[in-house]
VEXPA-889683 format. One record per residue (C-alpha): residue in three letters; residue number from 1; x, y, z. Coordinates in Angstrom, 2 decimals, padded with zeros to 5 digits. Layout:
REM VEXPA-889683
[rec ala, NUM, [X, Y, Z]]
...
This chain:
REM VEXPA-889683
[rec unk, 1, [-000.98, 013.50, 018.54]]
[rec unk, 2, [-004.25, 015.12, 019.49]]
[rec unk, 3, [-006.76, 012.67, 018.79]]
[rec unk, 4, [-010.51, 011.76, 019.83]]
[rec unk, 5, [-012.22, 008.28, 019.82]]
[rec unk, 6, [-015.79, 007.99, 019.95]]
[rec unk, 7, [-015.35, 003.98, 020.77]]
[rec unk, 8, [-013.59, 002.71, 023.70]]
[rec unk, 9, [-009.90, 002.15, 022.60]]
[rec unk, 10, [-009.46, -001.62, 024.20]]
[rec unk, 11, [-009.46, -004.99, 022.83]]
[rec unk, 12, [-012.70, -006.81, 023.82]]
[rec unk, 13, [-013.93, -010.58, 023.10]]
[rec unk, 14, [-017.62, -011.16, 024.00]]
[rec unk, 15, [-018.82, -014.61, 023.83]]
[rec unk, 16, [-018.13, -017.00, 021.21]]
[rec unk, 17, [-015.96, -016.17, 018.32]]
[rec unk, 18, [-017.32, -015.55, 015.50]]
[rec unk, 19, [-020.61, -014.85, 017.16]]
[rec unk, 20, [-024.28, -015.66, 016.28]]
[rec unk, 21, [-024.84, -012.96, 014.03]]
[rec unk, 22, [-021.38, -013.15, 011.92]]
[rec unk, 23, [-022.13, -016.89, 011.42]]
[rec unk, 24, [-025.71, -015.84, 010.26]]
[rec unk, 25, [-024.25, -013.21, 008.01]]
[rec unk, 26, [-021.67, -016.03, 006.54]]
[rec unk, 27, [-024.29, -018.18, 005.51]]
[rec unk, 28, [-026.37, -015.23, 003.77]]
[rec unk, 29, [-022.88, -014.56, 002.13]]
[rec unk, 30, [-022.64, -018.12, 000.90]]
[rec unk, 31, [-025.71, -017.31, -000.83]]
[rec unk, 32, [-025.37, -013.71, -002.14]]
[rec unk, 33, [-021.62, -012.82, -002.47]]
[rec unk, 34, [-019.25, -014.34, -005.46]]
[rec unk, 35, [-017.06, -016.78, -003.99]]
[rec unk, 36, [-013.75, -015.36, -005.69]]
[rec unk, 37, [-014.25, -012.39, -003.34]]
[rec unk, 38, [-012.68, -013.49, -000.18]]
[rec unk, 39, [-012.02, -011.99, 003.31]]
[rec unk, 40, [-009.31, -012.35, 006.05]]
[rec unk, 41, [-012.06, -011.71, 008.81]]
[rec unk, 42, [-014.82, -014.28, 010.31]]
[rec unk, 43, [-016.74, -011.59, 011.92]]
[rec unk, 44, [-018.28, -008.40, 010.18]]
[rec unk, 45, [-017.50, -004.56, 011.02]]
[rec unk, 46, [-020.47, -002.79, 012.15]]
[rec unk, 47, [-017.75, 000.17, 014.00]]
[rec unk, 48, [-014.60, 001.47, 013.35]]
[rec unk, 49, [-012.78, 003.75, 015.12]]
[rec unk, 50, [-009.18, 004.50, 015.39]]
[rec unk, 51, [-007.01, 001.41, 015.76]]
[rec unk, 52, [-010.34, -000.68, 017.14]]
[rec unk, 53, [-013.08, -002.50, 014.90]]
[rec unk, 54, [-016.38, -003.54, 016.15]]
[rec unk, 55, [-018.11, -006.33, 015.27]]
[rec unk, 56, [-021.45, -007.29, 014.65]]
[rec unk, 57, [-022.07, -009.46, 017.88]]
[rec unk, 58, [-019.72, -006.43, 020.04]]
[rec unk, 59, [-016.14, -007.88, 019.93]]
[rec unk, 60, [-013.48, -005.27, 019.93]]
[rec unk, 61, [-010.83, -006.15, 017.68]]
[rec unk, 62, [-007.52, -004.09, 016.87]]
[rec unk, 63, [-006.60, -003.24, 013.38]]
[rec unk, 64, [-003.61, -003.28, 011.91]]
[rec unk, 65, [-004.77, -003.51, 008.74]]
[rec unk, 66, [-006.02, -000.31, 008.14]]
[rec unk, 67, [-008.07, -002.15, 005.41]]
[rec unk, 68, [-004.90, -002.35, 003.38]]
[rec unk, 69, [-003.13, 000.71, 004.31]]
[rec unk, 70, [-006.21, 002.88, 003.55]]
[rec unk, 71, [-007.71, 004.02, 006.69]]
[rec unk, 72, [-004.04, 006.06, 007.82]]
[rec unk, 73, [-006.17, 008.71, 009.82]]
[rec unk, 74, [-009.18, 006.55, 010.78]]
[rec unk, 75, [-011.63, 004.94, 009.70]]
[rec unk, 76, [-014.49, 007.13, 010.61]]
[rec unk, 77, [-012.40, 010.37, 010.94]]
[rec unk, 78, [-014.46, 013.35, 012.48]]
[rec unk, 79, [-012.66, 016.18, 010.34]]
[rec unk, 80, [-012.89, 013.71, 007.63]]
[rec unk, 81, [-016.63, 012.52, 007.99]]
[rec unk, 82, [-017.96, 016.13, 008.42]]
[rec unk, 83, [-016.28, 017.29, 004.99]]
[rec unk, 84, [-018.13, 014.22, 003.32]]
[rec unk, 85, [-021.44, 014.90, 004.49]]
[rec unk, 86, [-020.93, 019.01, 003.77]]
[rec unk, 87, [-019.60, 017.93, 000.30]]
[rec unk, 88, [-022.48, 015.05, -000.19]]
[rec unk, 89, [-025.62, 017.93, 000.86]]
[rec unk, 90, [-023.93, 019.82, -002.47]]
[rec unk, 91, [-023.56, 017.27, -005.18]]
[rec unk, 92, [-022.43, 013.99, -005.03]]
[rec unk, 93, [-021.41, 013.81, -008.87]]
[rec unk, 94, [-021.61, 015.76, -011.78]]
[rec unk, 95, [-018.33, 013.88, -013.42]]
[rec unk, 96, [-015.85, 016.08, -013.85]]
[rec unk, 97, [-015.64, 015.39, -017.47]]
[rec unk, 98, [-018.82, 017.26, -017.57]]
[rec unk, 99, [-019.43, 020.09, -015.13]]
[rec unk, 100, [-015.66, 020.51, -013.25]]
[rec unk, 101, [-015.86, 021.13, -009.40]]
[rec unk, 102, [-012.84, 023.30, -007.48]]
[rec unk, 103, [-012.24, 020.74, -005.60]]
[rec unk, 104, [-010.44, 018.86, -007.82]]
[rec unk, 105, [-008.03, 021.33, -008.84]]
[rec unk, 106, [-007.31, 022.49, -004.86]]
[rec unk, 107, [-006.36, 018.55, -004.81]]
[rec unk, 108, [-004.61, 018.88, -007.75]]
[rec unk, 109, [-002.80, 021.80, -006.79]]
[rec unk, 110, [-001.88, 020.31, -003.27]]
[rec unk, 111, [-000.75, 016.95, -004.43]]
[rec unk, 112, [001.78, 019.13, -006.35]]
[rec unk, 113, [003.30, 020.69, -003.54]]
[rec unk, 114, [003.53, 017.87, -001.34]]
[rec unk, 115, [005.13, 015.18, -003.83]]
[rec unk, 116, [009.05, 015.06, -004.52]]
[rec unk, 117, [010.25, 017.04, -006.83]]
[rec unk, 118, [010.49, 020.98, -007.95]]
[rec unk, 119, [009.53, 020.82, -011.81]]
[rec unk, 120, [005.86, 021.67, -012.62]]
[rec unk, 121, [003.21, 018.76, -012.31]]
[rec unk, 122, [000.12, 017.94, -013.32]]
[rec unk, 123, [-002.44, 015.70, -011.57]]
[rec unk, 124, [-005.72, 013.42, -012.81]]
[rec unk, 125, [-007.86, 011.33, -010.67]]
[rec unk, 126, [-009.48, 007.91, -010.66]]
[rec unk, 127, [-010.99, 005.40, -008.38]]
[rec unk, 128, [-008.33, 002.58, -007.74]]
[rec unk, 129, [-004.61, 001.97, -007.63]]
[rec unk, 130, [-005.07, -000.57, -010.52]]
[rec unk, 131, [-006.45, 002.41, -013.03]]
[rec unk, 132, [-003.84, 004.83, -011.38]]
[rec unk, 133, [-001.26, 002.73, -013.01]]
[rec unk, 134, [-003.13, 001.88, -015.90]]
[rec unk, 135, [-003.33, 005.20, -016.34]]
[rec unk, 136, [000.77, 006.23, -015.34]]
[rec unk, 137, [001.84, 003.51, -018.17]]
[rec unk, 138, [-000.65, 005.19, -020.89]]
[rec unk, 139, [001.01, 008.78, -020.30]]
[rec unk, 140, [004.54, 007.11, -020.80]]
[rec unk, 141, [003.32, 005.22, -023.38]]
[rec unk, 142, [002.30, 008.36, -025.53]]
[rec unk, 143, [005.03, 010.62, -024.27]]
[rec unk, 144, [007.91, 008.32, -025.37]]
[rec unk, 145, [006.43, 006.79, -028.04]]
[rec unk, 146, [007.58, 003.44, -026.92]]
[rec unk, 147, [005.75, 000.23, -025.75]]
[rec unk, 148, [007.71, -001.50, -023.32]]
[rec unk, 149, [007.15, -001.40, -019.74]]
[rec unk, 150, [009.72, -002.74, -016.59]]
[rec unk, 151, [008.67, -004.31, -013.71]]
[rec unk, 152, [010.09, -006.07, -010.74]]
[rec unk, 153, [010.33, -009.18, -008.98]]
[rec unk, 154, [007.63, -009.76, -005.92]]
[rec unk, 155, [005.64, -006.30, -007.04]]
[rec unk, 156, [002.50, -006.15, -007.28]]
[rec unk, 157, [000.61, -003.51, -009.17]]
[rec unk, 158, [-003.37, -004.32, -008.90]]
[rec unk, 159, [-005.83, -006.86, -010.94]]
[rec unk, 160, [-006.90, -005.65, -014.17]]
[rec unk, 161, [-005.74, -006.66, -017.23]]
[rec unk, 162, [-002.34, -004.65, -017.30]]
[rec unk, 163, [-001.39, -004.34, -013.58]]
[rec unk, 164, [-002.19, -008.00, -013.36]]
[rec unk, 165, [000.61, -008.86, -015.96]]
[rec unk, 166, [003.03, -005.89, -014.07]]
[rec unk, 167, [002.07, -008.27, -010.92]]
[rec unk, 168, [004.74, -010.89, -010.23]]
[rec unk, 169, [002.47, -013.11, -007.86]]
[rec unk, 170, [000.63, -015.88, -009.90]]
[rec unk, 171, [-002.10, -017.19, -007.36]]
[rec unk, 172, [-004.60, -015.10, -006.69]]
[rec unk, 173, [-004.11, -012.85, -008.82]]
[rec unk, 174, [-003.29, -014.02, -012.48]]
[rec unk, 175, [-004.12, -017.61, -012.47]]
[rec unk, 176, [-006.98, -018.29, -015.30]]
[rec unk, 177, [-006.99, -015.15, -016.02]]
[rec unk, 178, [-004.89, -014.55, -019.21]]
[rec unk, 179, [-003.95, -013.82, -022.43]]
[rec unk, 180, [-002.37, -010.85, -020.10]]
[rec unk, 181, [-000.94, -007.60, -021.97]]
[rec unk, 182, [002.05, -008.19, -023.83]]
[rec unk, 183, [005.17, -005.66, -023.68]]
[rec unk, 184, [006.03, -006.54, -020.02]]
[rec unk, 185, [009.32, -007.54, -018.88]]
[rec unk, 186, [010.00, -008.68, -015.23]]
[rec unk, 187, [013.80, -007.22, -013.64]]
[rec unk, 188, [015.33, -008.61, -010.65]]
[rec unk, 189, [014.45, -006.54, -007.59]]
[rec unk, 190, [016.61, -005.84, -004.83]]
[rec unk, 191, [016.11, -008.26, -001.78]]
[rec unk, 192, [018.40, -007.46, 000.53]]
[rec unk, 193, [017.27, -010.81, 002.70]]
[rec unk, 194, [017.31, -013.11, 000.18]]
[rec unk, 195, [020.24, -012.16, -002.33]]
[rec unk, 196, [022.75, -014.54, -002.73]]
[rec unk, 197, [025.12, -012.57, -002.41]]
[rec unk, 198, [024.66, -010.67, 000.90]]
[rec unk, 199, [026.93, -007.96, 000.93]]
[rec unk, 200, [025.55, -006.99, -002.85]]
[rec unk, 201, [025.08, -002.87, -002.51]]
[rec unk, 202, [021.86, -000.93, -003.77]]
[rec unk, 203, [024.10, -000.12, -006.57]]
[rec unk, 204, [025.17, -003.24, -007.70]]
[rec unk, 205, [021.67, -004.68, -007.35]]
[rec unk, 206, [020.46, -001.66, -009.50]]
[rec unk, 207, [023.37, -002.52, -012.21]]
[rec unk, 208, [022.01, -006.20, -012.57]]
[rec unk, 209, [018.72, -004.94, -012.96]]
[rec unk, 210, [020.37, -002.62, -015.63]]
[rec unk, 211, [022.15, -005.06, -017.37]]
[rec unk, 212, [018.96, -007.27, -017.53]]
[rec unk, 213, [017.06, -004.48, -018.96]]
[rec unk, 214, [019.84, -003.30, -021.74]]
[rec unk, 215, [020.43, -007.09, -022.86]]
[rec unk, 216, [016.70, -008.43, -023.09]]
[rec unk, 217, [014.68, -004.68, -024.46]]
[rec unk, 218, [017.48, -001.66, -025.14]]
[rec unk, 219, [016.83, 001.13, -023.07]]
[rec unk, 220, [015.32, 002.96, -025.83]]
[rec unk, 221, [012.63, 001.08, -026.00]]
[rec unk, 222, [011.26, 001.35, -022.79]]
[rec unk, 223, [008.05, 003.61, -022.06]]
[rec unk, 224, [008.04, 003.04, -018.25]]
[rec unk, 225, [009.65, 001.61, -015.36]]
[rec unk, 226, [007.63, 001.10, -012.53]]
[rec unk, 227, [008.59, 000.49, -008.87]]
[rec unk, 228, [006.86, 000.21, -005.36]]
[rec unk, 229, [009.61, 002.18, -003.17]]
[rec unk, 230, [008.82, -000.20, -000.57]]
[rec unk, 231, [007.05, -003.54, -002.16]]
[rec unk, 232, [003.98, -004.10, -001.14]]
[rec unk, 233, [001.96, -007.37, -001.53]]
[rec unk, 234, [005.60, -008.71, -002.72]]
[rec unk, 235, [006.56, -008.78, 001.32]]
[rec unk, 236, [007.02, -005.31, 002.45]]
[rec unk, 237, [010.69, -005.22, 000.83]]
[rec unk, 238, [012.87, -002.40, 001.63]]
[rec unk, 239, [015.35, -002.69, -001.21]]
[rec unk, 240, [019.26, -001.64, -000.63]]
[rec unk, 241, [020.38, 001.85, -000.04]]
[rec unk, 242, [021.24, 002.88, -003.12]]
[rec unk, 243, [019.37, 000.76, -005.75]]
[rec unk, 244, [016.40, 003.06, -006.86]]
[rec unk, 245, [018.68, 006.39, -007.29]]
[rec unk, 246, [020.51, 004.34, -009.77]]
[rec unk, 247, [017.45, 002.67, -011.46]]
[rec unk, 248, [015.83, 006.29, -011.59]]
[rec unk, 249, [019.39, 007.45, -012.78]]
[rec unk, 250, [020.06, 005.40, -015.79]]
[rec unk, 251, [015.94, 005.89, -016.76]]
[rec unk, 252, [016.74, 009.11, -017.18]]
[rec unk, 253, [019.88, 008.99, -019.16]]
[rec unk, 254, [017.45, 006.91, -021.47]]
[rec unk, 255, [014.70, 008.72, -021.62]]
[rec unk, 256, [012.67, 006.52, -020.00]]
[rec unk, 257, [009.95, 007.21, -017.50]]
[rec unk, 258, [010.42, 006.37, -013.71]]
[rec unk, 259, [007.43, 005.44, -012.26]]
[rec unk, 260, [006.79, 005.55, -008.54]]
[rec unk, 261, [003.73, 003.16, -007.66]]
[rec unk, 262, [003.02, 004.90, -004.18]]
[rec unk, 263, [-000.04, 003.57, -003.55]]
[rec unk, 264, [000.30, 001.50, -000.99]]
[rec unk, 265, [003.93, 003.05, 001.14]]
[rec unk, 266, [002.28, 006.52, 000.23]]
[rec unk, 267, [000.83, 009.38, 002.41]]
[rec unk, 268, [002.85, 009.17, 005.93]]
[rec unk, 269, [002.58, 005.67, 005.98]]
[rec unk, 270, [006.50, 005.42, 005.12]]
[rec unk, 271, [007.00, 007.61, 007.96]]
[rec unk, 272, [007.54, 010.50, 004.82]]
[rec unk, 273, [004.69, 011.87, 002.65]]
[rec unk, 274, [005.94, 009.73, 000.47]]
[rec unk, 275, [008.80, 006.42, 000.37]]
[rec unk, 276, [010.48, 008.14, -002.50]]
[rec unk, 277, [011.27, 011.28, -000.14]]
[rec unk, 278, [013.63, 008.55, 001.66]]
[rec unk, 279, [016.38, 008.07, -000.79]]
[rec unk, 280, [015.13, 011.67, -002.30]]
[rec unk, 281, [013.92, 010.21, -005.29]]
[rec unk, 282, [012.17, 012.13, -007.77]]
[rec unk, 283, [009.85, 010.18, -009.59]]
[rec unk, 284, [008.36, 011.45, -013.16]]
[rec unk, 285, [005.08, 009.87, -012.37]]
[rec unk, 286, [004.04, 009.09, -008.93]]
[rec unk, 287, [001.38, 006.50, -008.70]]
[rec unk, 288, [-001.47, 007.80, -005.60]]
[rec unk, 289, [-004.50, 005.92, -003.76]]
[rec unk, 290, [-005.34, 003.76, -000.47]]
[rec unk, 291, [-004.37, 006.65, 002.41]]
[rec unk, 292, [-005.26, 009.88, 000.26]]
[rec unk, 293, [-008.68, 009.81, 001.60]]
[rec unk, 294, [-009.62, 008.64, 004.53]]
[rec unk, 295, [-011.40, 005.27, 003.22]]
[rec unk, 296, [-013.15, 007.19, 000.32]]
[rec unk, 297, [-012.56, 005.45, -003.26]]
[rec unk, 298, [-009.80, 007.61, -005.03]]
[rec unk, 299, [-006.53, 007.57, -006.90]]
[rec unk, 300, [-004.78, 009.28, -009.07]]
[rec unk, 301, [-001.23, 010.08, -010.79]]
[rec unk, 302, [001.03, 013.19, -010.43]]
[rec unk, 303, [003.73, 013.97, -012.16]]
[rec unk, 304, [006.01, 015.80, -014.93]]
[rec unk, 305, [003.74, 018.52, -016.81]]
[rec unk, 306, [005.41, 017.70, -019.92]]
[rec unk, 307, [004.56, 014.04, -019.60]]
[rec unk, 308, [000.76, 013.84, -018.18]]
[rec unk, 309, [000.06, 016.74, -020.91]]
[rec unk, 310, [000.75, 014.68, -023.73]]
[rec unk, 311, [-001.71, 012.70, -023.59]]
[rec unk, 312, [-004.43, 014.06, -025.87]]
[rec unk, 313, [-007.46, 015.58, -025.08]]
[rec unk, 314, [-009.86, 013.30, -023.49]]
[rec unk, 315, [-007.21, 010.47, -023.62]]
[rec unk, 316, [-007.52, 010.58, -019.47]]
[rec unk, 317, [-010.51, 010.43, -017.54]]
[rec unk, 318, [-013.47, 007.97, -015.69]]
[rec unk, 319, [-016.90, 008.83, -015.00]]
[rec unk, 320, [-016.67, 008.43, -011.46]]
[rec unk, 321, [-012.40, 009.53, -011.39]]
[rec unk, 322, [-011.87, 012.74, -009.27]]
[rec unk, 323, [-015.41, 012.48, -007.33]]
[rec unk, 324, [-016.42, 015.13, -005.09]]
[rec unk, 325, [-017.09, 013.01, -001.93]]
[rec unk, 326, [-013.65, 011.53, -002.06]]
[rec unk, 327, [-012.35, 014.91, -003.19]]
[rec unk, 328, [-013.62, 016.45, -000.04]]
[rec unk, 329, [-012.54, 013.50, 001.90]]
[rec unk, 330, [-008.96, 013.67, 000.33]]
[rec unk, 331, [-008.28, 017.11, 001.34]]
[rec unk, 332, [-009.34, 016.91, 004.71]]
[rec unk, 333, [-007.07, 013.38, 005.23]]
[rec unk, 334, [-004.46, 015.72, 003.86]]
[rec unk, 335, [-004.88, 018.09, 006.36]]
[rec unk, 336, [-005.30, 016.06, 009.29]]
[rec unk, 337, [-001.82, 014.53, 008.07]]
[rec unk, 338, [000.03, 017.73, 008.10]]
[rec unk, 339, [-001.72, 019.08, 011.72]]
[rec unk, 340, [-001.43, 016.00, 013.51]]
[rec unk, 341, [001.99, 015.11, 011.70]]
[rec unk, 342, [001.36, 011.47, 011.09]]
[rec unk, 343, [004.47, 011.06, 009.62]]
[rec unk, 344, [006.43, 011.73, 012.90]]
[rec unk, 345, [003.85, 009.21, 014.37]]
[rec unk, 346, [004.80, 006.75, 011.45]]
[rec unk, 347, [008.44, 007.22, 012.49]]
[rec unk, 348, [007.35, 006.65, 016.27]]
[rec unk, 349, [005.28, 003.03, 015.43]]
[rec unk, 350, [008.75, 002.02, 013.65]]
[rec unk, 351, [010.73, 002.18, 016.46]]
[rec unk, 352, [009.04, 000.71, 018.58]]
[rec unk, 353, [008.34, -001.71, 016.28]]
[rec unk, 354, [012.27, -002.53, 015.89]]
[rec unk, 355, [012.90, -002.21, 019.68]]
[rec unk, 356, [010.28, -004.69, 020.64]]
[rec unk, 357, [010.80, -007.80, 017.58]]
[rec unk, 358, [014.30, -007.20, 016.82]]
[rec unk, 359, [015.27, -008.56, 020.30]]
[rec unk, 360, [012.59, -010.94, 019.77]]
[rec unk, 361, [013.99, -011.90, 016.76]]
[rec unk, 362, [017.64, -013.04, 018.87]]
[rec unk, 363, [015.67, -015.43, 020.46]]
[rec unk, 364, [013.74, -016.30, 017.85]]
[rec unk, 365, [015.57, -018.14, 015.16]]
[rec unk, 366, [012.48, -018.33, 012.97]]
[rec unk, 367, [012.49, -014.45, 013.01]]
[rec unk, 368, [014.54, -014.86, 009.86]]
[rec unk, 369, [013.70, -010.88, 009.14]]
[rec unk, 370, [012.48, -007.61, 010.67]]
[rec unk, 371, [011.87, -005.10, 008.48]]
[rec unk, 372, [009.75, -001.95, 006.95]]
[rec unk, 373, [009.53, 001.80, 007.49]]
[rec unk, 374, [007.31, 003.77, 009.64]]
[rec unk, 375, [003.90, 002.01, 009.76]]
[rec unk, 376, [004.70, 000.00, 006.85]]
[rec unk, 377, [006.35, -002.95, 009.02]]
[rec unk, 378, [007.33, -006.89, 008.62]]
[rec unk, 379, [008.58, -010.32, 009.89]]
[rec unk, 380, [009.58, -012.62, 007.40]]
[rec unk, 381, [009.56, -016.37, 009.08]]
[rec unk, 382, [011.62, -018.95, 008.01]]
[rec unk, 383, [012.32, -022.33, 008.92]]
[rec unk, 384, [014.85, -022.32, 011.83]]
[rec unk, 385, [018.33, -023.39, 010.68]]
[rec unk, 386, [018.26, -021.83, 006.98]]
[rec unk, 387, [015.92, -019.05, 005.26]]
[rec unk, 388, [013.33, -021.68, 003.75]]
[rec unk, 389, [010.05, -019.37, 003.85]]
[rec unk, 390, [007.67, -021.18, 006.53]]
[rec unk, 391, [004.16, -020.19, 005.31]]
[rec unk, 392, [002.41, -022.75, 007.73]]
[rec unk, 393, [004.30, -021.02, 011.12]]
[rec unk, 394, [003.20, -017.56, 009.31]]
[rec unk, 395, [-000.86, -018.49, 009.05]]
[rec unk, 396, [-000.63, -020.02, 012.64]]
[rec unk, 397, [000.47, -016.82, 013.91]]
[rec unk, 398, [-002.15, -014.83, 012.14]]
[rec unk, 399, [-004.75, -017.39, 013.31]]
[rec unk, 400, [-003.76, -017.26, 016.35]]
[rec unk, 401, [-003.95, -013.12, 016.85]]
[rec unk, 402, [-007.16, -013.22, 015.31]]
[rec unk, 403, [-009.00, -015.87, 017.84]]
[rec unk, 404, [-006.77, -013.27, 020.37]]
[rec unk, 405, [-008.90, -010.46, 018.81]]
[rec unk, 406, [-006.01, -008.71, 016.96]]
[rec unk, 407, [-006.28, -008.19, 012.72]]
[rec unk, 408, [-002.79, -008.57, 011.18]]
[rec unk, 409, [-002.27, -009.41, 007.12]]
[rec unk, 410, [-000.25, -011.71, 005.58]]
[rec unk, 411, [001.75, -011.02, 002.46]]
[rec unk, 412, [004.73, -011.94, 000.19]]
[rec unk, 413, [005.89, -013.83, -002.73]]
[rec unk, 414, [006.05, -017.06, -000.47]]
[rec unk, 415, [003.15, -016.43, 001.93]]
[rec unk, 416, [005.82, -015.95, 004.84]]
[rec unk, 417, [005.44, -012.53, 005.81]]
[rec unk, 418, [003.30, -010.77, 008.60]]
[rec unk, 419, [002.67, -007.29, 007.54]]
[rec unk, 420, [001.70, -004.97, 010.12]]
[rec unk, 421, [-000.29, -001.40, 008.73]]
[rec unk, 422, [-001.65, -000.04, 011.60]]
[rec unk, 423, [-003.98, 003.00, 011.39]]
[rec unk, 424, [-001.38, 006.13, 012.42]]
[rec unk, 425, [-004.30, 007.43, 014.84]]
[rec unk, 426, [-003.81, 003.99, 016.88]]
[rec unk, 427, [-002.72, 005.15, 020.26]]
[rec unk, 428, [000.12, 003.96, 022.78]]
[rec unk, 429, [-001.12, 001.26, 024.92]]
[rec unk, 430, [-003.21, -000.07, 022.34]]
[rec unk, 431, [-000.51, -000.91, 019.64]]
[rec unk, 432, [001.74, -002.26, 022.91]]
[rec unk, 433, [-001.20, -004.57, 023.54]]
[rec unk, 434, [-001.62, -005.66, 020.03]]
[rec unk, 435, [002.21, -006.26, 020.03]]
[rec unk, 436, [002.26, -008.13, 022.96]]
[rec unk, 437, [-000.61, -010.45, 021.34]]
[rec unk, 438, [001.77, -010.77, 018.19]]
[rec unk, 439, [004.81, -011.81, 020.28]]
[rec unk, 440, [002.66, -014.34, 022.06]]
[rec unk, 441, [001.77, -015.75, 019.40]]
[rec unk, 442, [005.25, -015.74, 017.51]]
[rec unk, 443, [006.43, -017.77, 020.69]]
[rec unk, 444, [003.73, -020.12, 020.77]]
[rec unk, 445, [003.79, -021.42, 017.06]]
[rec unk, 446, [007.51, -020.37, 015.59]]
[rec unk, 447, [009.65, -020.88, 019.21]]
């Protein structure tokens, strides 16, 4: 990986934490910013640069957050930055709706040939994940003439009104916020942790799921299935070998359109362009956003031609979807992904990931899982003796790598899970110091 950092790459604590101008910026949040809008941070960026933020008072923290998976090739990306400030002295908007742009359909036309599958595609662009899949279930909608939509167990598919009722997690995200949209059906996902059964296959998981679906809708009157290859928010789940070929499989035999909701396990992050390239899935409709663009608002959907070109004229769109500055920013993340092969690098994060926490985890009892693919990684801590999700042991340890000057995110359906999403332009010694922070802290609070 041939990288260059314009900010020392080394983690840095200056004073007292947060300092005197975070804790002045706090109190002119309290009195600006709604409170529903929360942040896992004290302090406030005022510098990123690959796998190092820079706060306002000069602490040097490391990321691996990558602000949710979004920031894969850096937050302030040379190839990236120059490409948004060429695009930005030409227009910053027109709306596509109105006067088209090229770059659009070069993205279009790229997001084609990297995605799985061989049949023609078509692509349209938005600003979040959230519309991407509002958007995804509205093609299948009108294609199959159906209204019923599957979703899993622990997924989570964004916050607006649809996505929040194809979310499984109740607090933050739905609670007071309802009537949610009807016509959604929740399937049991495959958890290959917490089954009860533990030698259940991908297959037989899938069949369940199947089962579920045939007994409480019909097959033939589902729309859409949609599935995170690798959940998310839900805890980072890696489901059995096996279970989304057959789940993709039997959608298919009933006409039913497999959704991929990529946005998150998307875009080398898996360690593939995509976490449906791992079981060589071929998705009808692949959900896109977070690492397409190098921190610049964008998502989108790509899929079947037959499907997305169903929808009638005008049916898709947004006045900001498909902007030029994220375009430009989009195509340039692209190619820094495919020069710099940040997949490969994904692949190289995971194993060192596994070397270094699944020997931890012998020791370790409350370890109760390791887990993830490429930079997409996870321990799941339990209470030692059994598998009862410790959520107070998972917060310590967070706390405790923050006040050590490290970022990591929490996650899952129990609030037990440290997620780890470093940026793939983090370097060597860097992500060995942040991991020695983690296992520090893992000792201190779960030993």
């Amino acid at each position: 990986m041939d990288v260059t950092y314009r900010i020392e790459q080394k983690r840095k604590l200056e004073g007292p934490f947060p300092g005197p101008k975070s804790q002045e910026l706090t109190a002119r949040r309290a009195n600006a910013v709604a409170a529903g809008v929360a942040s896992t941070l004290p302090v406030y960026a005022a510098d990123v640069d690959g796998g190092i933020i820079v706060d306002v008072d000069g602490n040097q923290l490391i990321d691996l957050g990558s602000g949710i998976a979004v920031t894969t090739v850096g937050a302030s990306n040379q190839a990236v930055a120059k490409a948004v400030a060429e695009q930005a002295q030409r227009f910053t908007h027109t709306c596509f709706m109105v006067a088209p742009y090229e770059g659009y359909i070069e993205l279009a036309e790229k997001l084609a040939s990297i995605t799985p599958g061989s049949f023609e595609k078509r692509a349209a662009f938005f600003n979040s994940g959230s519309e991407a899949v509002e958007n995804a279930i509205k093609v299948a909608r009108v294609a199959t003439g159906r209204q019923a939509v599957v979703a899993f167990d622990h997924a989570y598919h964004g916050r607006t009104n649809l996505t929040m009722g194809l979310t499984a997690k109740a607090a933050p995200y739905k609670r007071g916020f309802g009537p949610l949209a009807p016509e959604i059906y929740r399937m049991p996902m495959s958890y290959p942790y917490r089954e009860e059964n533990p030698n259940i296959s991908g297959k037989e998981a899938a069949e369940r799921a199947i089962l579920a679906m045939e007994k409480q809708i019909g097959g033939d009157q589902i729309a859409a299935i949609i599935i995170e290859p690798i959940q998310g928010e839900g805890g980072f789940i890696v489901p059995a070998t096996g279970f989304l070929p057959r789940i993709a499989e039997w959608a298919k035999e009933n006409g039913i359109v497999f959704v991929a909701d990529e946005v998150q396990a998307g875009f080398a992050r898996s360690g593939s362009w995509f976490a449906s390239d791992i079981e060589e899935i071929e998705p009808d409709i692949i959900t896109v956003a977070k690492g397409i663009a190098g921190g610049m608002p964008l998502s989108g959907i790509v899929g079947r031609a037959e499907l997305i070109d169903a929808v009638h004229g005008g049916g898709l769109g947004g006045t900001y979807g498909g902007n030029p500055v994220a375009v430009a920013a989009a195509l340039e993340s692209i190619k820094f992904m495919e020069e710099q092969d940040l997949s490969g690098r994904a692949r190289e994060i995971q194993e060192q990931f596994f070397t270094r926490f699944t020997a931890l985890q012998k020791d370790v009892p409350a370890v109760g899982d390791v887990r993830g693919r490429g930079a997409m990684i996870a321990l799941e801590f339990v209470k030692a003796g059994g598998k009862q999700p410790d959520a107070a042991v998972t917060k310590a340890i967070a706390d405790e790598c923050l006040a050590q000057g490290v970022l990591i995110l929490t996650c899952g359906t129990y609030g037990n899970v440290v997620r780890l999403l470093p940026p793939l332009v983090i370097g060597d010694e860097l992500l060995t110091d942040a991991f020695d922070v983690l296992e520090a802290a893992i000792r201190k609070h779960a030993a």
